[in-house]
C-alpha positions in Angstrom: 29.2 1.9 -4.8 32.0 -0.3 -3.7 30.9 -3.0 -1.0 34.4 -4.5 0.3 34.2 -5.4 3.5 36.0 -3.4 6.2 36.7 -6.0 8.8 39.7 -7.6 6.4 41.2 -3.9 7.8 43.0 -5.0 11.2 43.6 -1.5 11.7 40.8 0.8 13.2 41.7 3.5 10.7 42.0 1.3 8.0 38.6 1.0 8.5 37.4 4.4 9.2 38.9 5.1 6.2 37.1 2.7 4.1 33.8 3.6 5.3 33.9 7.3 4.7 35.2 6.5 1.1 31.6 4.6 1.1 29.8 7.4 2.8 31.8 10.1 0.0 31.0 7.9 -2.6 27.0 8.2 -1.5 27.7 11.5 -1.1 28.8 11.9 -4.7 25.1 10.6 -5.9 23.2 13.3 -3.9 22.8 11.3 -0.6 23.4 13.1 2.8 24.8 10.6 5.4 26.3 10.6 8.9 28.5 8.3 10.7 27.4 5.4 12.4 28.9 2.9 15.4 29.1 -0.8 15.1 25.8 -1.1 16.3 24.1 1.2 13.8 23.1 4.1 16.0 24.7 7.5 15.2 28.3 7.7 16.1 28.2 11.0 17.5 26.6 12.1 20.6 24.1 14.3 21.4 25.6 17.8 22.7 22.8 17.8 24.8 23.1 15.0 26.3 22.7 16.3 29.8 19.8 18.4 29.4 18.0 15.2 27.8 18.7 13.6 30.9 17.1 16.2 32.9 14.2 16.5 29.9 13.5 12.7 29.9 11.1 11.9 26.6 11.8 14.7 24.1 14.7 14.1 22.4 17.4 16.3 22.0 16.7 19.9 23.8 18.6 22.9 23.0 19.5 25.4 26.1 16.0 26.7 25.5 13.9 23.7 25.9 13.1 23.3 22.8 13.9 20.0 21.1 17.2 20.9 18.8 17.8 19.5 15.1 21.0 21.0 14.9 20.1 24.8 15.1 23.3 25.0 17.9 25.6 24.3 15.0 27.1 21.3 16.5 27.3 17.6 15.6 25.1 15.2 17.5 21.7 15.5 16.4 21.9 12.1 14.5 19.8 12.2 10.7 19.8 16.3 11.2 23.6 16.2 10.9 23.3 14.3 7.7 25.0 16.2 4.4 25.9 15.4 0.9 28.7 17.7 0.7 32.3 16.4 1.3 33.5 19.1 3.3 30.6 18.1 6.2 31.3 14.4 5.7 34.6 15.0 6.3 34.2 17.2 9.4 31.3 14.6 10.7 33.4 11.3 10.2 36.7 13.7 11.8 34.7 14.3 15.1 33.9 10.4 15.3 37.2 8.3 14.3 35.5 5.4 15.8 32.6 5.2 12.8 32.5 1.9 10.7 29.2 2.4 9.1 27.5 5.4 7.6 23.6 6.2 7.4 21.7 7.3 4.4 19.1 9.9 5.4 16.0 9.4 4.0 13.4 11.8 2.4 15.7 14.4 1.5 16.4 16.0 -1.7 17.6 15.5 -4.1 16.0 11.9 -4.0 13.6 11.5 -1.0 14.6 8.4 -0.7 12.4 5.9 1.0 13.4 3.0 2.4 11.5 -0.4 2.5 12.9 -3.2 4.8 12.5 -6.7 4.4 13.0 -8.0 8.1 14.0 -12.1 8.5 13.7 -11.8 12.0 9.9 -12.2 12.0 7.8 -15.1 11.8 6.4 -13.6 8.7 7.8 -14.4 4.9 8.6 -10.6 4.7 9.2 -10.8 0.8 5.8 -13.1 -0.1 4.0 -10.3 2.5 5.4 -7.5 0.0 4.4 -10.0 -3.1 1.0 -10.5 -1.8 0.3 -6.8 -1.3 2.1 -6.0 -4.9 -0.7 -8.6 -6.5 -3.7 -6.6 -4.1 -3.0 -3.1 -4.9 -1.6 -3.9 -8.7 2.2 -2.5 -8.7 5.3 -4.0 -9.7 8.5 -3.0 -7.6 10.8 -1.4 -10.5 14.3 -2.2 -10.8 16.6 -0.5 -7.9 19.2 -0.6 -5.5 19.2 -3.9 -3.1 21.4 -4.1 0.0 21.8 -7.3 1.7 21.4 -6.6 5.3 24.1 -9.2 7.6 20.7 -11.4 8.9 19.9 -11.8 5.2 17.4 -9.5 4.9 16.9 -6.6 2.6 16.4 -3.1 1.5 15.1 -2.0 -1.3 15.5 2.0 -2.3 13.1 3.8 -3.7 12.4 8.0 -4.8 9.2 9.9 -3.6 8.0 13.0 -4.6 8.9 16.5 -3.7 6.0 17.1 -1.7 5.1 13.9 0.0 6.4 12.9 3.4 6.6 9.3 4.0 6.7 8.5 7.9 8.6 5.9 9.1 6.9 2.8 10.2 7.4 -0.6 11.7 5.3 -3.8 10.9 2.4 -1.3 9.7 2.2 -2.3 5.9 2.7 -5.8 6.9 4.2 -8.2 9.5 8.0 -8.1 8.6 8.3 -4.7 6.3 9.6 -1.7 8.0 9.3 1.7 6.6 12.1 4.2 6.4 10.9 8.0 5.6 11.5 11.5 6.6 13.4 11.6 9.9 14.7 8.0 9.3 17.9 6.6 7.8 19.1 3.1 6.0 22.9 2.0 7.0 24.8 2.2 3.8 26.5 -0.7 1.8 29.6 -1.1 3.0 28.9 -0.2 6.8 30.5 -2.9 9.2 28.6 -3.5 12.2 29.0 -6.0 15.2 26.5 -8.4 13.3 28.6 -7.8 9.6 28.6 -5.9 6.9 25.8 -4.5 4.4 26.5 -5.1 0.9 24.3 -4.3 -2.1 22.8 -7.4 -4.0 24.8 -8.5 -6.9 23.3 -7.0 -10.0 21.7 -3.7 -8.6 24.9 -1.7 -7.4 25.0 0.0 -10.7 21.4 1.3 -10.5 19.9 4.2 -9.4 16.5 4.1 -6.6 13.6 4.1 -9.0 10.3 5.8 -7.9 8.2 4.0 -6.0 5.2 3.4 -7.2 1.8 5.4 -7.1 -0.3 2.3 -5.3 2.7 1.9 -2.9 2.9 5.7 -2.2 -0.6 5.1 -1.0 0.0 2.9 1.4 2.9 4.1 3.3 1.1 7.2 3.8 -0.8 7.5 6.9 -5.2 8.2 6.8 -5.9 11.5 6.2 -7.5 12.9 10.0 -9.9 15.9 9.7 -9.8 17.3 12.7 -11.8 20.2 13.4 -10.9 22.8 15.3 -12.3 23.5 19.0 -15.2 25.3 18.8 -14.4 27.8 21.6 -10.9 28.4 19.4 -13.7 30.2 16.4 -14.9 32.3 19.5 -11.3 33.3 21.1 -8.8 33.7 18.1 -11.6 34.1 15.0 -10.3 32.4 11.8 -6.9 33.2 12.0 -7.0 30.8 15.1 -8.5 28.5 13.0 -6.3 28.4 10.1 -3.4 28.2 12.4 -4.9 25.5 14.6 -5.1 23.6 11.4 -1.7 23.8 10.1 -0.4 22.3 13.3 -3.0 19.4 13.0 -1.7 18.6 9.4 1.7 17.9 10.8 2.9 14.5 9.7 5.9 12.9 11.8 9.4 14.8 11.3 7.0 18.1 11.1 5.1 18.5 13.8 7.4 20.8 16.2 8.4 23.0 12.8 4.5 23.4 12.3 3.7 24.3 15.8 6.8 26.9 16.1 5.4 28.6 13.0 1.9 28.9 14.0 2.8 29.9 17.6 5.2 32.8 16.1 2.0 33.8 14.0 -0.2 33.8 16.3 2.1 36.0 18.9 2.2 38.5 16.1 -1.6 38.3 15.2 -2.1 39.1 19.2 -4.0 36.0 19.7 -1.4 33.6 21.4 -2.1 33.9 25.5 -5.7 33.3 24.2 -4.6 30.1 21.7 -2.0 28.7 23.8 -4.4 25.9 25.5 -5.5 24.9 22.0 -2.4 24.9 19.7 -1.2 22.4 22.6 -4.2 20.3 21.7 -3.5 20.1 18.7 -0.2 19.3 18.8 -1.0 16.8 20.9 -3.4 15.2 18.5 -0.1 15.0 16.0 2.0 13.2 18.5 3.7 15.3 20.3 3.4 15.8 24.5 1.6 18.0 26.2 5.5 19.1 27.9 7.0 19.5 24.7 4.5 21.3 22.8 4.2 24.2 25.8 8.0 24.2 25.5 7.9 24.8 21.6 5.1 27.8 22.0 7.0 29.3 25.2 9.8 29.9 22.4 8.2 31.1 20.0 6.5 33.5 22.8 9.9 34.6 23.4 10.8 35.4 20.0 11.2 39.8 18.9 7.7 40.8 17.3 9.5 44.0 15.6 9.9 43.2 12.0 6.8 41.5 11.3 5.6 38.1 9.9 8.0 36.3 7.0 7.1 38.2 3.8 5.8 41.1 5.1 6.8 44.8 4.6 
């Protein structure tokens, strides 16, 4: 990918230009992005911005209270607007004129890209912290794609599997190295911000992210938690409940409002959700999310026609 910078381009739409040329060429490789503003965040704004006001702490909220990840069909909902096809990219850096930086979602396919970020802003030696846990755990970082962030630090790319999610994190493998997973997104090379531009590191533009390796993986994945279900769940719902109540509590982050939707839509249909209610709201909150958002989800899925069935039944 081409890094020239974009700031030699008096012109705003000189610019605007360059970038989504960057964010097309990404595209090109399989990588979905979005626009970004000078100061990295997602150049669009939320089309709910009003009701999050109202709905302080959960994010962006459809009309029905339910947090939104772009189900209303319009642009605003950040690394849910992200796309590898032109057309999108196109329509997403049309509706924000003012981008001069594009984000690389990670953990989607075709590459579930993972993100590992060197910080310089820490205390810590961020690259002897990453050399030091390389010697611990025995793995080698392979050959990949290096941008050079504007404070000198860096990012390296790397591929997960199909059916891992990595969360994002910050300062938890190490003092110094962020995490970037599923839900998360890396600013592209080429992306001018107000503190300059990202470039990839001379010698790895011509790469592709290698897989990151097994002993890593480890790592960035967060302790398995066996929660057990509440005991007076096995007495109210039976084992349905109980299966349920575990899929919401095996949620990891960028999941967890998907998992409790589902289950509460199943359980509805089973007959058993006034009587689960109270403890698929535990659970969820157990994954992360609050107590006002999780009764928000389930109120939905309450709401939701019960005449054709469960998914993939006849």
């Amino acid at each position: 990918m081409a890094t020239t910078d974009p700031h030699r381009y008096r012109h705003p739409r000189q610019a605007t230009a360059l970038t989504l040329a960057h964010a097309l060429s990404a595209a090109e490789h399989g990588l979905s992005v979005i626009p970004l503003s000078r100061t990295k965040l997602p150049a669009l704004r939320s089309p709910h911005h009003d009701d999050d006001r109202k709905r302080a702490g959960l994010g962006p909220v459809g009309p029905a209270g339910v947090p939104c990840h772009g189900e209303c069909g319009r642009f605003g909902h950040g690394v849910y607007d992200a796309s590898a096809d032109p057309a999108r990219v196109r329509e997403l850096f049309a509706a924000a004129p003012w981008a001069t930086g594009y984000g690389i979602a990670c953990g989607l396919p075709p590459h579930h890209l993972i993100g590992v970020d060197l910080d310089t802003k820490s205390d810590t030696d961020s690259t002897a912290a990453l050399r030091e846990l390389a010697l611990r755990h025995h793995f080698t970082i392979p050959p990949t794609i290096v941008v050079r962030t504007p404070s000198g630090g860096r990012h390296l790319w790397l591929t997960g599997p199909p059916d891992v999610i990595v969360p994002n994190s910050a300062g938890r493998l190490a003092p110094g190295i962020d995490i970037r997973g599923a839900g998360g997104y890396l600013v592209g090379p080429g992306s001018h911000t107000t503190h300059g531009t990202y470039a990839t590191t001379p010698g790895t533009a011509h790469l592709t992210p290698a897989p990151c390796p097994h002993a890593l993986l480890r790592l960035l994945l967060p302790p398995h938690r066996p929660y057990p279900a509440p005991r007076d769940a096995t007495r109210a719902a039976g084992a349905r409940g109980r299966g349920l109540l575990q899929f919401v509590l095996a949620a990891h982050e960028g999941q967890r409002n998907t998992r409790l939707f589902w289950a509460a839509c199943r359980a509805y249909e089973a007959g058993i959700g006034p009587e689960l209610t109270e403890h698929l709201i535990e659970a969820a909150t157990r994954t992360g999310l609050t107590a006002q958002e999780a009764r928000a989800t389930i109120t939905s899925a309450a709401r939701m026609p019960r005449d054709h069935g469960a998914p993939g039944t006849t």
